[in-house]
C-alpha positions in Angstrom: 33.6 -128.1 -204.8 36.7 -129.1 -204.2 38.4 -132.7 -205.7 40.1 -135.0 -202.8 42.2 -137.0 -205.0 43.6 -137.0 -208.4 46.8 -138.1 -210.6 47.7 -138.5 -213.8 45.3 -141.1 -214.5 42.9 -140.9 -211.6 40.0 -139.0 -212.0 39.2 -136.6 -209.2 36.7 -137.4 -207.2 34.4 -134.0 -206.2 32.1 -134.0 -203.3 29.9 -131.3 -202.5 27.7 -130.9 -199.3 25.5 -128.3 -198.4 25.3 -126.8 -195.0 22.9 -125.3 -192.4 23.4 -122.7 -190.2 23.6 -123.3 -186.5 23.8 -121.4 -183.5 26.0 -123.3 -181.1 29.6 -122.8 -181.3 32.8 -125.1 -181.2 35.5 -124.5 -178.7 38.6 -125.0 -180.8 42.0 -125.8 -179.5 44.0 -126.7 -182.3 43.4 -126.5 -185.8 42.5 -129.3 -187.6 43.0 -131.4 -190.4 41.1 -132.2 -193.6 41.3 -135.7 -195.5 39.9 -138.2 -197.6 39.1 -141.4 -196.3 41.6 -144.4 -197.8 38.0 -145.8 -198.4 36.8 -143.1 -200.1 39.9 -143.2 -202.2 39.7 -147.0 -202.9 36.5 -146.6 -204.0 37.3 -144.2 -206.5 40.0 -146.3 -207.6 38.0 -149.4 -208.1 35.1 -147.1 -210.4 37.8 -145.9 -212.0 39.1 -149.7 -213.0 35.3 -150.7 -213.6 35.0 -147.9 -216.1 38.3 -149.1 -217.7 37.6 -152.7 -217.5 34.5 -152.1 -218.8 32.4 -155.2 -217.6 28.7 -154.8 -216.7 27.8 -155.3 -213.5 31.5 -155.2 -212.3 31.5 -151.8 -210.1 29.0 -152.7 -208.2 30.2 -155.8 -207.2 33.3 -154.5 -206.7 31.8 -151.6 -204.3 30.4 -154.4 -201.9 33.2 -157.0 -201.9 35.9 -154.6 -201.1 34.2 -152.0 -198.9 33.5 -152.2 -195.4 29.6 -152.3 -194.0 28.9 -148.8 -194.2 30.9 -145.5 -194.6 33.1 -145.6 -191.7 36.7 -145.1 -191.9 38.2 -147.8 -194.2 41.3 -148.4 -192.3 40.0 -148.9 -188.9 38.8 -152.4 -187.7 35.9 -150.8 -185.6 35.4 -147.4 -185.6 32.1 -146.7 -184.0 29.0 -148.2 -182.1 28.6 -151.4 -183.9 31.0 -150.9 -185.8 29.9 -148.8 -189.2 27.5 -146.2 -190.2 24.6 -148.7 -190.8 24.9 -149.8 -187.5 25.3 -153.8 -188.6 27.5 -155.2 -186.3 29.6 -156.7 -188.9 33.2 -157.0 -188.7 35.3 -158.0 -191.9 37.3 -160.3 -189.4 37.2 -163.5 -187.9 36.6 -163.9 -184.6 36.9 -166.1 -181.4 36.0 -169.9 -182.2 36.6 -170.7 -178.5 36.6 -168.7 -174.8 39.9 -167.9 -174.1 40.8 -165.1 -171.9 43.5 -163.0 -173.6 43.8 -160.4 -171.2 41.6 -158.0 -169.5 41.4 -154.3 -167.2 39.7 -152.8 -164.5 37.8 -149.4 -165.6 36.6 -146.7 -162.9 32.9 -145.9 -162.6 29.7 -148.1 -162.2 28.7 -147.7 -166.1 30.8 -148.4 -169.2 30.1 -147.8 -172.5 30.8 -149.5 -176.1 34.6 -150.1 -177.2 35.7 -148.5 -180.7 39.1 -149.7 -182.3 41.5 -147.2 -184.1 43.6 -148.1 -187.0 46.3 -149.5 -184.9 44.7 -151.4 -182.6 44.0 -148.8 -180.1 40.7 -149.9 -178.0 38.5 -146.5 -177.1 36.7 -147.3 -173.9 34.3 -144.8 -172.2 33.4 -145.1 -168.3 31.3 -143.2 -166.4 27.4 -142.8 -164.8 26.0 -139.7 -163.7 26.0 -140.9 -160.3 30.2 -141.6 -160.2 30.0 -137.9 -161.0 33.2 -138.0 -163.3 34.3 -139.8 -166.9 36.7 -141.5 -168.3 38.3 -141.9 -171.9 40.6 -145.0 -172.1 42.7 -145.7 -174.7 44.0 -149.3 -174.2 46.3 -151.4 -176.0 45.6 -154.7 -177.3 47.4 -156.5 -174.8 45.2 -154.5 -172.5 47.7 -152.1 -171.0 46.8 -148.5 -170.5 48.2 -146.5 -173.0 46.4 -143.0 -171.6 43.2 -142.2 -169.9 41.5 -138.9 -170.1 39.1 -137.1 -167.5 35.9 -135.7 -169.5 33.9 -132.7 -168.0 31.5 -135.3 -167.8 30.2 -139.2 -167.7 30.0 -140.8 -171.0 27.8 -143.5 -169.8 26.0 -145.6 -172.2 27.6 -144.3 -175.6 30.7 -145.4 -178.0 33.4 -143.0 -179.2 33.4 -142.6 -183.0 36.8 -142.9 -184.6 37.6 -140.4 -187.7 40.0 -141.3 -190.6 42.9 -139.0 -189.6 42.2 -140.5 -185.6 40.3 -137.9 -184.0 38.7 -139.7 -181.4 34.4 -138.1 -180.6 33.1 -139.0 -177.2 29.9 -137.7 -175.9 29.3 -136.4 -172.1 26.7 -135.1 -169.9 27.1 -134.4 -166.4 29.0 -134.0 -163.8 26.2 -132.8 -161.6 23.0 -135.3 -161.1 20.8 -133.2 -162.2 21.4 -130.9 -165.0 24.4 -130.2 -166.2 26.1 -129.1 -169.6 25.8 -131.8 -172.5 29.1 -132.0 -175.1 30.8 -133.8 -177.9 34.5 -133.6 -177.0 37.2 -134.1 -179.9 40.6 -136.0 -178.5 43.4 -136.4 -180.6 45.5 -139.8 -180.9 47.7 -138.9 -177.9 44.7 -138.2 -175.5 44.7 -134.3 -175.9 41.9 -132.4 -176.5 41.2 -130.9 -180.0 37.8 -128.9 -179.5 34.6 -129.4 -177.9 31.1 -128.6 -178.8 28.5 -127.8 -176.3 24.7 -128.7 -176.5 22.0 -126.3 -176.5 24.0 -123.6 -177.2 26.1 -124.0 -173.7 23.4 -124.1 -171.4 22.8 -126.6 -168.8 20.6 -129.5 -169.7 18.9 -132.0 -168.1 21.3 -134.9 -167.6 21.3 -139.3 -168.7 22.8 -142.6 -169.0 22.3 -142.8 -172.0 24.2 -140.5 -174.6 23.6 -140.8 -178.3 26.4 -142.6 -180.1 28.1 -140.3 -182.9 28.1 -141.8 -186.3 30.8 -140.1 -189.4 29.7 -140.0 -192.8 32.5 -140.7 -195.5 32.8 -137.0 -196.2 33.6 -136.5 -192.4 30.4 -135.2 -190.9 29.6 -136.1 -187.3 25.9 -136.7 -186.5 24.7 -136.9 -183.0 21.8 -136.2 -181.2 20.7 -134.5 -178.0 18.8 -133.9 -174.7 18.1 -130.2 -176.1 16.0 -132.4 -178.6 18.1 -131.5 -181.8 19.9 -134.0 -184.6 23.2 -132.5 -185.5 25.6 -132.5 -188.6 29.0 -131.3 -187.3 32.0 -130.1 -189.2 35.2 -132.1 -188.7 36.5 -128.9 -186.9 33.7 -128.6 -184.5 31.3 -126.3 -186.1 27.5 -127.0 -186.6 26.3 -127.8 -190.4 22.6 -128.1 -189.6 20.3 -128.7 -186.6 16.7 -130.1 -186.4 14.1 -130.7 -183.5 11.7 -133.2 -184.9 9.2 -133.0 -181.7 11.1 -131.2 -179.2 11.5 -134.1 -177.3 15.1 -135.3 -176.0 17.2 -137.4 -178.3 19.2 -140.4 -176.6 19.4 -142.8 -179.6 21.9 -143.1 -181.8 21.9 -141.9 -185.6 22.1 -144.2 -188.6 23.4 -143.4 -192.3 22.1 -145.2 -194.9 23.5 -146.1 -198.0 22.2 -143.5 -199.3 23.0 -141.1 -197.0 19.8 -140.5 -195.3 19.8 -139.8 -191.9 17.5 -141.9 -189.4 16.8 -141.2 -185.8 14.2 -142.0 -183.1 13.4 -139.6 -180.3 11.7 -139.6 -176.6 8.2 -139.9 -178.6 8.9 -143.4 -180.3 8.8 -142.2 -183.4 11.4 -142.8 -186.3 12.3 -140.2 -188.1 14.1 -139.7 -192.0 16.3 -136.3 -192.7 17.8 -135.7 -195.9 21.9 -135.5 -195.8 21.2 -131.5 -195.7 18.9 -132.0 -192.7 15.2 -132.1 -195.2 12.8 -133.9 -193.2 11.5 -136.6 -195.4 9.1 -139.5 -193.4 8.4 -140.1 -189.7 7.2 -143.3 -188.3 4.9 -143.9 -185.2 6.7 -147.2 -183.3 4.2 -147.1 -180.4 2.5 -144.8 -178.1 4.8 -144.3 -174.6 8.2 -142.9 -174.0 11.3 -144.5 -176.1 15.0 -143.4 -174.9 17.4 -145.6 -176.3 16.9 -147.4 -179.2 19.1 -147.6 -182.2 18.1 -148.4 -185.4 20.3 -150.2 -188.0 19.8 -150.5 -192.0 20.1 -153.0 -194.5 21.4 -153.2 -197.3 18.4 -152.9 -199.4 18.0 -149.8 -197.5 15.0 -151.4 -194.9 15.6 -149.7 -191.3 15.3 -152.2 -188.5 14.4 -150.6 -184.8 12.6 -152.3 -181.6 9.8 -151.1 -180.4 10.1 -150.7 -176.4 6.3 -151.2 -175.3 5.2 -153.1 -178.4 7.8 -155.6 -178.2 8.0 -155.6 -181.9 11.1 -155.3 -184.5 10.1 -153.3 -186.9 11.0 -153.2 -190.7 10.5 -150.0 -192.5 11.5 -149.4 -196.2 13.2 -146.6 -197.3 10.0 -144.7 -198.4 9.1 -145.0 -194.6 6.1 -147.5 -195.5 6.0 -150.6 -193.1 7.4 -153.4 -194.8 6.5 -156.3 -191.4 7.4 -156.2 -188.2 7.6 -159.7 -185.6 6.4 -159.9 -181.9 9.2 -160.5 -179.1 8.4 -161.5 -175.5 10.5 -158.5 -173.9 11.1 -154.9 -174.3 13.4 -154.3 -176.9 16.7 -151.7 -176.3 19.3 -153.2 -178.2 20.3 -152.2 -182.2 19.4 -155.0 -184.6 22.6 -156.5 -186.5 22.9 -157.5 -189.7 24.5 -160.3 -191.2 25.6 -160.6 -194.9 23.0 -163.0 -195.7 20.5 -160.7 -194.6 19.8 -162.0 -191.3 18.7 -159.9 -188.6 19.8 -160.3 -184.6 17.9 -158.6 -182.0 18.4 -159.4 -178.1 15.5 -159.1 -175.8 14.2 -162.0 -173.6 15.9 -164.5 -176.2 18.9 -163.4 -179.0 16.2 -163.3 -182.1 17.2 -164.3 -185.7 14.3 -162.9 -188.4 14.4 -163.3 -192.3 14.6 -159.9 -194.2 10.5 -160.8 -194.2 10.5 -160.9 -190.3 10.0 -164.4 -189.9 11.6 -166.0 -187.1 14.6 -168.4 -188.1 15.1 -169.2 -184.6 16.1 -167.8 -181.2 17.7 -169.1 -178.0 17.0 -168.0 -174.1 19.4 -165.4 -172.2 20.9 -166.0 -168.9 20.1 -164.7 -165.3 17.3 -161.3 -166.3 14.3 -160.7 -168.1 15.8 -159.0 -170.7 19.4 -157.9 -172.4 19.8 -154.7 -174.4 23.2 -155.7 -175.4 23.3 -155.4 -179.5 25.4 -158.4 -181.3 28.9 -158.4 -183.1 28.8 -160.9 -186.1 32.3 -162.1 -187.7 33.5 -162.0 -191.0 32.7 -166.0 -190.9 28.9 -165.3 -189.7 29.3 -166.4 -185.7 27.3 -164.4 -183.4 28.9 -162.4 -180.1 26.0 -161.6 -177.7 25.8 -160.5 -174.2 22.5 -162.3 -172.8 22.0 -161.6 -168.9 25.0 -163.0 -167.3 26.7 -164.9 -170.1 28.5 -163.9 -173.3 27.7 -166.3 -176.1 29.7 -167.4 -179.3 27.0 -168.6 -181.4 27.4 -170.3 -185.1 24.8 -168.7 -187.8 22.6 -171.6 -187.3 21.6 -170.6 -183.5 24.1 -173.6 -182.5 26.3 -172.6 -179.3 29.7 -172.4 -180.8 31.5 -171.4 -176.9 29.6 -169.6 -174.2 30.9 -168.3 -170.9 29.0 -167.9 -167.9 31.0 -165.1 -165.3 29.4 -161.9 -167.4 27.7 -159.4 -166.0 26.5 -155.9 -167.4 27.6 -152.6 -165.4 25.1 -150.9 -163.3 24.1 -147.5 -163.0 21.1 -147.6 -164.9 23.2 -147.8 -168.3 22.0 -149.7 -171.7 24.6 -153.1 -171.2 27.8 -152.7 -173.4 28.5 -154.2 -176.9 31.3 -155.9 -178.1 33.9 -154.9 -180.6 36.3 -157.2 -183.2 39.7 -156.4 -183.9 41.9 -157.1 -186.7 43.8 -159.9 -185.3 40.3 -161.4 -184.3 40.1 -160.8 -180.7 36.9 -159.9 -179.3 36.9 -157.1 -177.0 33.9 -156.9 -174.2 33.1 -154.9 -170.9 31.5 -156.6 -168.0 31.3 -156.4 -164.6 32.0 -159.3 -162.4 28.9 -159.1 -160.1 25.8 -156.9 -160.0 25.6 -156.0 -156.2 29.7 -154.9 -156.4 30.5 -154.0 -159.9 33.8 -154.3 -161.2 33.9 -153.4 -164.0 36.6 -154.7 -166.6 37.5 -154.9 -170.3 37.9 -158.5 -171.9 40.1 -159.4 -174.9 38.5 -162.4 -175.8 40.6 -165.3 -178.3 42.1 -166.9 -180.1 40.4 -166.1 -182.8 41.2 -169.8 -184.7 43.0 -172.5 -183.1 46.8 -171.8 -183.2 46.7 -168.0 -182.9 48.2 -167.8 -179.8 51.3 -165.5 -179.5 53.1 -166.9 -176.8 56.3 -164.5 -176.9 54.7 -161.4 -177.9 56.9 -160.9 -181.0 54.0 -160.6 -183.7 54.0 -163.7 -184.8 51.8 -166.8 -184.3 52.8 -169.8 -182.6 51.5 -172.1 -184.7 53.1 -170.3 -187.4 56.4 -170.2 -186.0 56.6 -174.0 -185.2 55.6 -174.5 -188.6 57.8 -172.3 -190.2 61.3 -173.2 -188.3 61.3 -170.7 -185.3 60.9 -170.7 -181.6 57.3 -169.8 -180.2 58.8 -169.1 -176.5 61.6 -167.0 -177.9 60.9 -163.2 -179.0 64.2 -163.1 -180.4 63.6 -166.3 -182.6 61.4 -165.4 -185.9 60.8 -167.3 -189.7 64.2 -167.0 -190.8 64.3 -164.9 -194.1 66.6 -164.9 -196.8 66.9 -160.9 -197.4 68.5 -160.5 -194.1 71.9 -160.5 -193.2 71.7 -162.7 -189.7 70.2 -165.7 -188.5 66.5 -164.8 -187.8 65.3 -168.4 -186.6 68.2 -168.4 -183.6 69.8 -172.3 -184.7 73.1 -170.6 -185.9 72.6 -170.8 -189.4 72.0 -167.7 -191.8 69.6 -168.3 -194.9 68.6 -171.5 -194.6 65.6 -173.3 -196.8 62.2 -173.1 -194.3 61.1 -176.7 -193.1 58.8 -179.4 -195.0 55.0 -178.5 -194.5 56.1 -175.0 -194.6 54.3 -173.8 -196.9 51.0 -174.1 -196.4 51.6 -171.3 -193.7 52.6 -167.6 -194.0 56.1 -167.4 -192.7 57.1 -164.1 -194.0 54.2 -162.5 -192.9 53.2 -160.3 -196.0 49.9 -162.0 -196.1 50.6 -165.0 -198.5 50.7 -168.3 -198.2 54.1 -170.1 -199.3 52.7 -172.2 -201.6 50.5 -169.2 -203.0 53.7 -167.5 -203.7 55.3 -170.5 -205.1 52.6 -170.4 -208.1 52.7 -166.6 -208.5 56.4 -166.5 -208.3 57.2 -170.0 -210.2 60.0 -170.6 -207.3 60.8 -174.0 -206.6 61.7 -173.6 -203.0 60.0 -171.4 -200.6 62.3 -169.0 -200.7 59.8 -166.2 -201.7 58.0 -167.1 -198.4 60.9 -166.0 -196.9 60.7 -162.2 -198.2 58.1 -160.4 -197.4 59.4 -157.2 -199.7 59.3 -156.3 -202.8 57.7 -157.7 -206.5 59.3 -160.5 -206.2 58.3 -161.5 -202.3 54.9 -159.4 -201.5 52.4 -160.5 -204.1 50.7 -157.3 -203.3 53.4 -155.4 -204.6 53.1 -155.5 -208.1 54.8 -152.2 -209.3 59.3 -151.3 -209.3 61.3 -150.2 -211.1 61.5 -147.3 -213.5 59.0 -145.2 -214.5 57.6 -145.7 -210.8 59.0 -143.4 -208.4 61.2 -144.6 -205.9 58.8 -143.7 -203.4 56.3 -146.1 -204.4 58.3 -149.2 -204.0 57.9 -152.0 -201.3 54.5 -150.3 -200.5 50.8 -151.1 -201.6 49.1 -148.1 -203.1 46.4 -147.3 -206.0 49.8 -147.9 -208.6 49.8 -151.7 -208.0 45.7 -151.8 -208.3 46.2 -149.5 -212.1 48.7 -151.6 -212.8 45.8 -154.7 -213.1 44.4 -152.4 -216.5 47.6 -150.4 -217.0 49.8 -150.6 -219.3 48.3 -154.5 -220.0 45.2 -155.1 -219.5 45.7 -158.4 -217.0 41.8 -158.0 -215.7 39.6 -159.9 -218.6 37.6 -162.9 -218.5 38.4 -165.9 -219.9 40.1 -167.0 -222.4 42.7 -164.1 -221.5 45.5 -163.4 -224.2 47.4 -161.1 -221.6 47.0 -163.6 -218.5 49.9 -163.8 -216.0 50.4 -166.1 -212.9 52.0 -163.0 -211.3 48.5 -160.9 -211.3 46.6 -164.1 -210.3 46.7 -163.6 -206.9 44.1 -166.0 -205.6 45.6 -168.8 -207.7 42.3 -169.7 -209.8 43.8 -169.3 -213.2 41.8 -166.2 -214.0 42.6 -162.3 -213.2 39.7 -160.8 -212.3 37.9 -158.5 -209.4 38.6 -161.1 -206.6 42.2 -160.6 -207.3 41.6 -157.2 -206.4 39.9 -158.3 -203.4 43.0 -160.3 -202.4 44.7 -156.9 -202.1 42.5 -154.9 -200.2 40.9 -156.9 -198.0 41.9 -161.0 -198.1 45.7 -160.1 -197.7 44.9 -156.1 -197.0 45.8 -156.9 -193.0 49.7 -158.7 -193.1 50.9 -159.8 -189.9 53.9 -158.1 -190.6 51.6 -155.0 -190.5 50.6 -155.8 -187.1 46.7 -156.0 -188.3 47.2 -152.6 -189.4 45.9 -151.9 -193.3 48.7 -152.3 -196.4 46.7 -150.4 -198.8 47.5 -146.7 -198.6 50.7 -147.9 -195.2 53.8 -147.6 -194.9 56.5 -149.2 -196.8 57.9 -152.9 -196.3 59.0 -154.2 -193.5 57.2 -153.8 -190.3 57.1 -155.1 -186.9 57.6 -157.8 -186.0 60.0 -158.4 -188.8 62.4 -155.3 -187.9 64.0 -157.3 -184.6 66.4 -158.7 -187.5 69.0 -157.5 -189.2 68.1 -156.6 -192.6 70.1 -154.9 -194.9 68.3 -155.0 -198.0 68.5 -153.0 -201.0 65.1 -151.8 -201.2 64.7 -148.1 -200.3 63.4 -147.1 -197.1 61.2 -144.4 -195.5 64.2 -143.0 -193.8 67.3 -143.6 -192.3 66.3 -144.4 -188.9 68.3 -147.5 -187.1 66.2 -150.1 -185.2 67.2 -151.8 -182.3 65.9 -155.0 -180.8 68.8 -156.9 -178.2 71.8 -156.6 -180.2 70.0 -156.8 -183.9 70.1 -153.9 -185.9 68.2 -153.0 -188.9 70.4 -150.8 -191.2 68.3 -149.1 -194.2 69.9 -148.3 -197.7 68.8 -146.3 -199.9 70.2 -147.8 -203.3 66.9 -149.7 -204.8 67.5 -153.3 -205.8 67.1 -154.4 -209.6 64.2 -156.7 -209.9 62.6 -157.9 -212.9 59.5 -155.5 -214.0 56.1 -157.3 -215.0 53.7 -155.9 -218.0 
């Protein structure tokens, strides 16, 4: 046992797993590295502070309010087929509230699979059938330009990559030939080179499908696919086989699900659901109906009930934990797609119609596809509960009460006998799709899909919204034009003056980008002008950044980290109910006149995403500033990360290493 993370007042956190032999063999290319998630270490951090704070009931509510569905990667928007390791299909973001075509690419091959996001905004888009005879690994950027595209030994078709913490990228292939062919999970690094790849059934050709089963990563790293050769595996992050089972001998197409727990769920070729402990025990096994099942996913709740469709039966199916039936409810189609979960419970299915059930399996109401019989696309659900569903021919935007929020008709899925693709939802709210244009001569494209609220256009590319600029003083058209700021040494804005006050009505918006609102940080500050809306570094401009001066290392300034979070218990306890002896506006970051967990939750996930992080994550990132706020010239006294000169038209951004003097909070 080894501890991933420790400190001077941070307990380690051990983790222990036990492992299976297996016969099949990694090919490894370069050697790889081990890491903690930044959710993993968050986590620790927050039972840490409810052990401190001492409140009953207060980890556990911490635990769900600042963790992402599942155990994916906490730093990466979307990270695997829909989106987390319990398969919900919930984002932590807002998405589109209208149709507007951001941007979109063509793909090669008939069949595309399911997009995964990486921590900066890097889409992961598979492409491929068995009958193209070749695969394809994109790697887009969000303004849908390629950024590299890699040739697999074989067609991805109908599965999503799986995104680890550190950015290895897992796809899963079979093919090229149309009949058998060798099956493998292939390992790509960020930049699109290969890291190692593990083949199937021990090397051996297999038979070969459209349908690959999606890999799903545990917290602690492990990689759990299954296969054609009829075996659920537990990889190592380098490649190597933990433990293999064969619950029937019968191939293995749908995708695993974790739950909370960290059971392991699967359904095979016999329709049967099947429950493996994290060390590959078998522990129940569920008959869904008699027949053949491929594809299916299942998907688990909170509580722990798995959720699956039954393909002959037409039935969703509910099954506790303890594998018991808890109800199940009768659709008029086949069923393909992975049930989604919304926060309230609330289960989506698509078939015939896009279904919403009660946690009981009630129906709450459901509305009709377009163009087919049936859709086995699975839906995305927003951080504000709408609905993203591909139904037939049209992609729906759907509020939680089954009301059409925006619906587009020109949708199509890819042929090639695939399952159709589901959709994905970055961190700046755009929705990312694949479609083809028409059935009979597929062309098959990615969509970025927004604005995700109305004003979130970026008209000039440089980071920053328009509506935000127009409210804050600068020129949406103009890259060179941003929110002019007070610790630089130019002027930002582009009207010839240097330092100037932000306009009235400023400060209901974020100008500096660090996350806040102005008039949030006029209350936390106590400034009387918006100047601290106008600084996105620091303790005394990024609310986040609680922690300068000395005894904190130098290294931890103008940066958000587990420091600033202790610093809520440590060396004053700020975190107390009410009436609080040691309350201070500065810690009371949602402005509610308490301190408290959702301050926490202002952190880490309400203000965890700054624009001036480009939708990338603060906690655990780089130090202050960031793009788009490095095209002006600002000489500030803050220390850097190094002594690298930016340049942007004739700006320059000059780092110093000298820290400024700012007043320390206790």
């Amino acid at each position: 046992m080894t501890p991933r993370y420790g400190g001077p007042w941070l307990l380690p956190l051990v983790f222990a797993e036990a492992a299976h032999p297996g016969a099949a063999q990694a090919t490894m290319l370069t050697a790889p590295t081990t890491a903690g998630t930044a959710g993993d270490l968050l986590r620790s951090v927050l039972l840490l502070l409810a052990m401190l704070i001492g409140l009953s009931g207060a980890g556990g509510y911490i635990l769900v309010a600042l963790r992402s569905a599942g155990g994916q990667p906490a730093d990466t928007p979307w990270p695997m087929f829909q989106h987390d390791g319990q398969h919900t299909g919930r984002s932590p973001f807002v998405g589109p509230q209208s149709y507007a075509l951001k941007c979109e690419f063509p793909v090669s091959g008939e069949g595309t699979g399911s997009p995964a996001i990486g921590t900066d905004g890097t889409l992961y888009i598979p492409s491929g059938t068995v009958s193209d005879g070749a695969g394809f690994l994109y790697a887009m950027n969000p303004n849908c330009t390629q950024k590299w595209v890699y040739t697999l030994p074989g067609p991805p078709a109908s599965t999503a990559p799986a995104i680890s913490a550190e950015g290895t990228i897992y796809v899963h292939v079979n093919g090229p030939q149309n009949l058998v062919s060798i099956e493998r999970l292939i390992a790509l690094n960020p930049d699109g080179t290969l890291r190692w790849q593990f083949e199937f059934n021990a090397g051996s050709a297999i038979f070969t499908s459209n349908v690959q089963s999606s890999p799903v990563i545990a917290p602690d790293g492990t990689i759990y696919v299954g296969s054609i050769d009829t075996n659920l595996y537990a990889l190592n992050p380098d490649g190597t086989v933990k433990w293999a089972v064969s619950p029937t001998l019968s191939s293995i197409s749908s995708s695993p699900v974790r739950g909370h727990d960290g059971t392991i769920y699967i359904m095979d070729a016999t329709c049967t659901l099947f429950a493996f402990s994290k060390i590959g025990d078998p522990l129940w096994n569920f008959d869904l109906s008699a027949g053949t099942c491929y594809d299916a996913s299942p998907s688990v709740g909170t509580d722990g009930t798995v959720y699956i469709g039954g393909p002959f039966e037409r039935d969703v199916y509910a099954i506790n934990a303890d594998g018991t039936l808890k109800c199940k409810f009768l659709t008029g189609w086949t069923i393909v797609s992975t049930p989604a979960i919304a926060v309230d419970g609330t289960i989506y299915v698509g078939s015939d119609f896009l279904y919403a059930l009660n946690p009981n399996c009630t129906l709450k109401w459901k509305i009709p596809q377009s163009g087919v019989s049936f859709s086995s696309s699975s839906a995305a659900i927003g951080a504000d509960g709408t609905i993203y569903w591909q139904g037939g021919r049209g992609l729906y935007g759907l509020n939680p009460d089954g009301t059409v929020k925006w619906s587009r008709a020109d949708f199509d899925s890819p042929g090639g006998g695939t399952l159709d693709p589901s959709g994905a939802i970055g961190a700046d709210g755009i929705l990312y799709w694949v479609d083809s244009s028409d059935s009979f001569n597929p062309t098959t494209r990615l969509r970025a899909i927004g604005p995700a609220t109305p004003g979130s256009a970026d008209s000039d590319g440089d980071g920053v919204r328009d509506a935000v600029e127009t409210a804050c003083g600068s020129a949406p058209l103009n890259p060179a034009s941003v929110p002019e700021r007070i610790d630089t040494s130019g002027d930002d804005d582009g009207d010839t003056l240097v330092n100037e006050a932000l306009p009235p009505g400023a400060e209901a918006y974020d100008c500096d980008g660090d996350g806040y609102a102005g008039s949030v940080e006029k209350q936390i500050f106590g400034a009387v002008v918006t100047v601290n809306d106008q600084d996105p570094c620091g303790s005394t401009g990024w609310p986040s950044d609680l922690i300068t001066g000395a005894p904190t290392p130098v290294s931890l300034y103008n940066r958000v980290n587990v420091v600033d979070l202790g610093n809520f218990v440590a060396p004053v306890r700020r975190i107390n109910p009410n009436p609080n002896p040691n309350y201070h506006v500065r810690w009371d970051l949602n402005a509610d006149g308490m301190i408290g967990v959702p301050d926490l939750a202002v952190i880490t996930v309400v203000a965890g995403y700054p624009t001036m992080l480009g939708g990338q994550r603060a906690f655990g990132g780089p130090p202050c500033p960031w793009a788009p706020y490095t095209i002006a010239t600002a000489v500030r006294d803050e220390p850097r990360a190094s002594g690298l000169t930016r340049l942007r038209g004739r700006r320059r951004l000059r780092h110093i290493s000298a820290p400024r003097k700012e007043p320390e909070f206790h």
